[in-house]
C-alpha positions as CSV (number, residue, x, y, z in Angstrom):
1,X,-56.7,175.1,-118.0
2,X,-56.3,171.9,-120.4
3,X,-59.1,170.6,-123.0
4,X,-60.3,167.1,-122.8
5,X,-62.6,165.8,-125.8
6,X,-62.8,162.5,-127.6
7,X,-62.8,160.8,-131.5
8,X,-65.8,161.9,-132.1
9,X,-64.9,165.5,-132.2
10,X,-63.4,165.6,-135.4
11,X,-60.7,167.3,-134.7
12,X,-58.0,167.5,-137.5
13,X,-54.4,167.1,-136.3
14,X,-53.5,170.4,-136.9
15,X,-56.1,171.8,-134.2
16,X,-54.5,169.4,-131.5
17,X,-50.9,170.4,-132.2
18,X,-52.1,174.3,-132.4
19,X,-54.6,174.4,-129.5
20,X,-52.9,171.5,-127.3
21,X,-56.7,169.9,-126.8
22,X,-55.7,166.1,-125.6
23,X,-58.0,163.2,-127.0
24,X,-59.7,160.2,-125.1
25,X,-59.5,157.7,-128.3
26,X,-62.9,155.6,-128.7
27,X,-62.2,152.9,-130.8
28,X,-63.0,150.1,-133.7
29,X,-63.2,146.7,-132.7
30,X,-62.4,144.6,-135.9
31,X,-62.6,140.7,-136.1
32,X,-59.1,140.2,-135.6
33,X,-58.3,143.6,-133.1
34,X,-59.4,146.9,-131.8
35,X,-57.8,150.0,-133.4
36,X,-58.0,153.2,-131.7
37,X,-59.7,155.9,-134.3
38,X,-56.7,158.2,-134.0
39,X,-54.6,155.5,-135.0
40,X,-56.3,154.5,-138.8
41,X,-56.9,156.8,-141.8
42,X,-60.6,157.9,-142.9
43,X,-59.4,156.0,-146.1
44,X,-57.7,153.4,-144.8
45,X,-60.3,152.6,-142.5
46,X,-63.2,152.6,-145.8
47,X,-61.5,150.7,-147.7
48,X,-60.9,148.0,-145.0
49,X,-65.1,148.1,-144.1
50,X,-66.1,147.8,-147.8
51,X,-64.1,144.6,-147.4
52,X,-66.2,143.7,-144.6
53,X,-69.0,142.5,-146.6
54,X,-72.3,141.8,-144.6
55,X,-70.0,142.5,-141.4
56,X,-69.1,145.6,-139.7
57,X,-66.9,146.2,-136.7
58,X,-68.3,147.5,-133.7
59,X,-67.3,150.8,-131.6
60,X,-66.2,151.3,-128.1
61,X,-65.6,154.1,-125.8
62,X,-62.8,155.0,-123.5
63,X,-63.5,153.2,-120.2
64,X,-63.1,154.9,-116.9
65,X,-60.1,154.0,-116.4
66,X,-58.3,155.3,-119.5
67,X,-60.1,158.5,-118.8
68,X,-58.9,158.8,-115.1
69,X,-54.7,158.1,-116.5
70,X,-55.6,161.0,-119.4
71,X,-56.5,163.2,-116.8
72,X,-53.6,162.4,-114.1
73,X,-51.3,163.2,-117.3
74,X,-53.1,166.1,-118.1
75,X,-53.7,167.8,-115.1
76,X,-50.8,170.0,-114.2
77,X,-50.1,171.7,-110.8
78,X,-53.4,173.2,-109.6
79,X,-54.5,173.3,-113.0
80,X,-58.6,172.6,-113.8
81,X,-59.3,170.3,-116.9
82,X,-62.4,171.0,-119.0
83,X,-63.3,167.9,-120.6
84,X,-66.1,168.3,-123.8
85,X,-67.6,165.0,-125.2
86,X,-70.1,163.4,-127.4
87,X,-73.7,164.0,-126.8
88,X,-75.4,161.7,-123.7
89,X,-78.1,161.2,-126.2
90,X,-75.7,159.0,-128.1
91,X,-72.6,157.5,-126.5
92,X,-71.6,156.3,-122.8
93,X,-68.2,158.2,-123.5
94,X,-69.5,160.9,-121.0
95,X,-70.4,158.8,-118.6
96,X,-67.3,157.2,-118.6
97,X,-65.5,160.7,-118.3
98,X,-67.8,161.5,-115.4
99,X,-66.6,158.1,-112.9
100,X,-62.9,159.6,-113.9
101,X,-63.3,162.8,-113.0
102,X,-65.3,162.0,-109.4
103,X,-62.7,159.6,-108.5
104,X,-60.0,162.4,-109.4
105,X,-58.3,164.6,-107.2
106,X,-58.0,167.6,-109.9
107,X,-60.6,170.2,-110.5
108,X,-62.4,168.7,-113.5
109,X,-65.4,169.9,-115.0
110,X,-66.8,167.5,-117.6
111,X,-69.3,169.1,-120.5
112,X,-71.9,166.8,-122.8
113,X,-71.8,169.4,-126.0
114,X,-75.3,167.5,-126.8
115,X,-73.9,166.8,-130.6
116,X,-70.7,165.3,-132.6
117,X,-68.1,165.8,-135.6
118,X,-68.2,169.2,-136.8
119,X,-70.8,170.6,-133.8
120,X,-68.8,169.3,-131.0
121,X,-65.7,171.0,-132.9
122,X,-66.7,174.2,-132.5
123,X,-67.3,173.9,-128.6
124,X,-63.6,172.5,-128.4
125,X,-62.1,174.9,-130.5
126,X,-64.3,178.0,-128.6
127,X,-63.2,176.5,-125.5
128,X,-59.2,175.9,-125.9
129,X,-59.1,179.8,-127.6
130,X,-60.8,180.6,-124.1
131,X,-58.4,179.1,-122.3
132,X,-55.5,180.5,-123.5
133,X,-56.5,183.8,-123.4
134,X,-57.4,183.6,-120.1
135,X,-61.0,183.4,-120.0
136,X,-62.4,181.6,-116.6
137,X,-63.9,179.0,-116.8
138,X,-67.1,179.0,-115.7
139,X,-67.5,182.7,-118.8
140,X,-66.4,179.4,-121.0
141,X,-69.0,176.8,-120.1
142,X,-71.8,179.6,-120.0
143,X,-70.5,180.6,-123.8
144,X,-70.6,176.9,-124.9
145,X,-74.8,176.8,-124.2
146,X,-74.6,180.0,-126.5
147,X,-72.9,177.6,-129.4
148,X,-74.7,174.6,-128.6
149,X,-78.0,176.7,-129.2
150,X,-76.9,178.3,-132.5
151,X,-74.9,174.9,-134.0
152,X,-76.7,172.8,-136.6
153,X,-75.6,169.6,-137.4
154,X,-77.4,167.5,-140.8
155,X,-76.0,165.1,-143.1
156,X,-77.9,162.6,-145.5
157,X,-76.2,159.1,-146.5
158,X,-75.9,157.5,-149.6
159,X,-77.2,154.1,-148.7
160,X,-78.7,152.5,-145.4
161,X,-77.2,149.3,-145.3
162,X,-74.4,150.0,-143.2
163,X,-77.2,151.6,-140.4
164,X,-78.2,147.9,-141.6
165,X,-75.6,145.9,-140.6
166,X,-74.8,147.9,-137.8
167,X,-78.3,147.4,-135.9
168,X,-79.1,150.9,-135.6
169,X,-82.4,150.4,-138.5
170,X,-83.8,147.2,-139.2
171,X,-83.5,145.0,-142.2
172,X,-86.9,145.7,-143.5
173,X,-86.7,149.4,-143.2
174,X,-83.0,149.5,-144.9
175,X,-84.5,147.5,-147.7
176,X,-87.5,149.2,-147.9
177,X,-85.4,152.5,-148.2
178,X,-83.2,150.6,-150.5
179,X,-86.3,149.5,-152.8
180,X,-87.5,153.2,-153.0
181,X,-83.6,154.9,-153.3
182,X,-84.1,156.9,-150.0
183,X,-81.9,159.3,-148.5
184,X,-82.7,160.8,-145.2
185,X,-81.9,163.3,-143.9
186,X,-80.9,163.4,-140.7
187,X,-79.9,166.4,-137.9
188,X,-78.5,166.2,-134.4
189,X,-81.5,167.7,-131.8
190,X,-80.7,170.3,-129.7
191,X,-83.7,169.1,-126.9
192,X,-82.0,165.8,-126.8
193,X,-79.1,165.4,-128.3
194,X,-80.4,162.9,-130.5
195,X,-81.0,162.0,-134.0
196,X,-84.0,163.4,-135.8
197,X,-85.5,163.0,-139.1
198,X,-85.3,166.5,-141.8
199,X,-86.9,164.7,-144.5
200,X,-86.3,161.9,-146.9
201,X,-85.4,162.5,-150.4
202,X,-84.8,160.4,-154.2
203,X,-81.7,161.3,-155.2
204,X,-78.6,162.5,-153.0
205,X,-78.5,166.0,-155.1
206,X,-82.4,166.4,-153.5
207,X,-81.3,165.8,-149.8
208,X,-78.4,168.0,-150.2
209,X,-80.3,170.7,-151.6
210,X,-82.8,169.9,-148.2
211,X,-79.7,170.2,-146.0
212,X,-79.1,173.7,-147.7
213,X,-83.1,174.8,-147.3
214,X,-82.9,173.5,-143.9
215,X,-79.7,175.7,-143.1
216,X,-81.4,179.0,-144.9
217,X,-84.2,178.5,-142.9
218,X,-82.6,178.6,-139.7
219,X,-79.9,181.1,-140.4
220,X,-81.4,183.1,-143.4
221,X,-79.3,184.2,-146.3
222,X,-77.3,187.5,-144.2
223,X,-75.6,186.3,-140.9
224,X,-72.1,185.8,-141.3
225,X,-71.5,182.0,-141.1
226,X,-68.9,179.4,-140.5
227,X,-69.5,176.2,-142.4
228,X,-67.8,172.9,-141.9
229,X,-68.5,170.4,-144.6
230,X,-67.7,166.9,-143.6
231,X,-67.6,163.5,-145.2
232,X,-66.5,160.0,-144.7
233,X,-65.3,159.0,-148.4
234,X,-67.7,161.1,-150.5
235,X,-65.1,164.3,-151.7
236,X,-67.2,165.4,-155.1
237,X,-70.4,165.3,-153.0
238,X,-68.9,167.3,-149.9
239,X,-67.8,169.7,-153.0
240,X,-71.2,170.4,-154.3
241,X,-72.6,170.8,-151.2
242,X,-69.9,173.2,-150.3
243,X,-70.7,175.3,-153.4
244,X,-74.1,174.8,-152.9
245,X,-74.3,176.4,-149.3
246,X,-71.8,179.2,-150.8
247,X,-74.8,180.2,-153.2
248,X,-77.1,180.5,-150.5
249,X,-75.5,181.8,-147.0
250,X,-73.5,184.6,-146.5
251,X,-70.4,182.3,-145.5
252,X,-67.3,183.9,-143.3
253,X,-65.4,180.7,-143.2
254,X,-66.1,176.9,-145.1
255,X,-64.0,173.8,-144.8
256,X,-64.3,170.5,-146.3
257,X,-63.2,168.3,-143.4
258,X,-63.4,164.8,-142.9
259,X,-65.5,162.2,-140.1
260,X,-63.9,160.1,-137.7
261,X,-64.0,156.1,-138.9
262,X,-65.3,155.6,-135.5
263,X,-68.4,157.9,-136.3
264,X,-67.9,156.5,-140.2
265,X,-68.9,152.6,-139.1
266,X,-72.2,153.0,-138.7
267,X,-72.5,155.2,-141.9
268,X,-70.2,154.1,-144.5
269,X,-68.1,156.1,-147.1
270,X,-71.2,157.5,-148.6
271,X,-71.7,160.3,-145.9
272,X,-71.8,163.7,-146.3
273,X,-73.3,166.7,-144.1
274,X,-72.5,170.0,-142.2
275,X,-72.0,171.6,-139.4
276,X,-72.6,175.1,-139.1
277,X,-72.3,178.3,-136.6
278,X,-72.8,181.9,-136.9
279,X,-69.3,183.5,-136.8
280,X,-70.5,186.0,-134.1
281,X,-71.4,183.1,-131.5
282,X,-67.9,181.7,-132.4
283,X,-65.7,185.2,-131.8
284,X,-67.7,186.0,-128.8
């Protein structure tokens, strides 16, 4: 059985090469090209949207078509594809995937992991270990509600003009927030797949330490946890909020990873937030 998933995963090259998961790119549409997200640094891509000044380049999604050639590729002799994506509640790229796989002749089963980044990491990575050891397929998509259920995804931004610029807030609110140096915090809802407000905070140390009271809350302080810090261009924040979770959660595993530019234009560099998982849902 081959993995399917998109950009928005967060996958680090390393887990492609190791788990042979195959990526349907979304991409960055810039003023003067598009740019597929697999194809430009985190850094690189920063750097170029701080130049950007009051612009920002839009986002697009793998069209049908592009899905339906990834899975004629993919798909091997009588082999079924599972193919995990973004959450319905915020991207078409499902829907997209969906038209492919009904106009395909391969067994495809196609899976909306309700969340992103780090949260829709831990279904692919759960799903390609399956897969290679065997495990059928339909034991795989029952497991994945199990993660889905237990997986918390939060993050708080350093400023709101780039939800600004972007259209997702509008100007009044961003300068409003500006005025008074908010920081939301924000988390992915598991009813929905959405975004929903945390809380709002002063300072970004405040909001960080409400992403670490939000996590203790809903784990406690004992279980065994994996935790996967992420960032856009914000590595000393992503650092204290590592060691800040390590204080407080009984952590198994912790990475410091990094967020997709195509998740990263609507953010900016001044992102930082977790995604987190009991160990036991993972090894099960």
């Amino acid at each position: 059985m081959k993995i399917v998933t998109d950009s928005a995963a967060d996958l680090p090259p390393q887990d492609v090469q190791d788990l042979d998961v195959t990526i349907a790119p979304q991409f960055i549409q810039f003023p003067e090209g598009e740019v597929s997200a697999e194809d430009i640094t985190p850094d690189d891509f920063y750097d170029r949207l701080k130049g950007m000044v009051p612009d920002v380049p839009t986002t697009a999604m793998p069209s049908p078509g592009m899905f339906s050639e990834i899975y004629e590729q993919t798909a091997g002799p009588d082999e079924d594809i599972l193919s995990l994506h973004i959450s319905s509640g915020l991207s078409g790229t499902i829907d997209a995937a969906r038209i492919a796989a009904e106009q395909s002749s391969a067994p495809i089963e196609i899976v909306d992991t309700m969340t992103l980044s780090g949260g829709e990491r831990f279904q692919v990575l759960y799903a390609a270990q399956a897969a290679k050891a065997g495990v059928a397929k339909d034991k795989i998509i029952e497991h994945l509600k199990n993660i889905r259920g237990a997986t918390e995804v939060v993050y708080t931004l350093e400023t709101l003009e780039y939800l600004q610029r972007g259209g997702r807030i509008g100007r009044v609110q961003a300068m409003a927030g500006a005025l008074l140096n908010l920081k939301p915090v924000i988390k992915v809802d598991k009813a929905d797949g959405k975004y929903s407000t945390v809380g709002k905070d002063r300072t970004l140390r405040k909001a960080m330490s409400r992403i670490v009271a939000h996590l203790t809350e809903t784990y406690g302080t004992q279980q065994p946890m994996w935790v996967t810090v992420l960032h856009g261009q914000f590595s000393e924040k992503a650092d204290i909020l590592a060691n800040m979770i390590q204080d407080k959660l009984q952590i198994d595993k912790m990475e410091v990873l990094r967020i997709s530019p195509v998740l990263g234009v609507h953010t900016g560099p001044g992102i930082v937030g977790v995604a987190t998982v009991p160990m036991e849902v993972m090894s099960n």
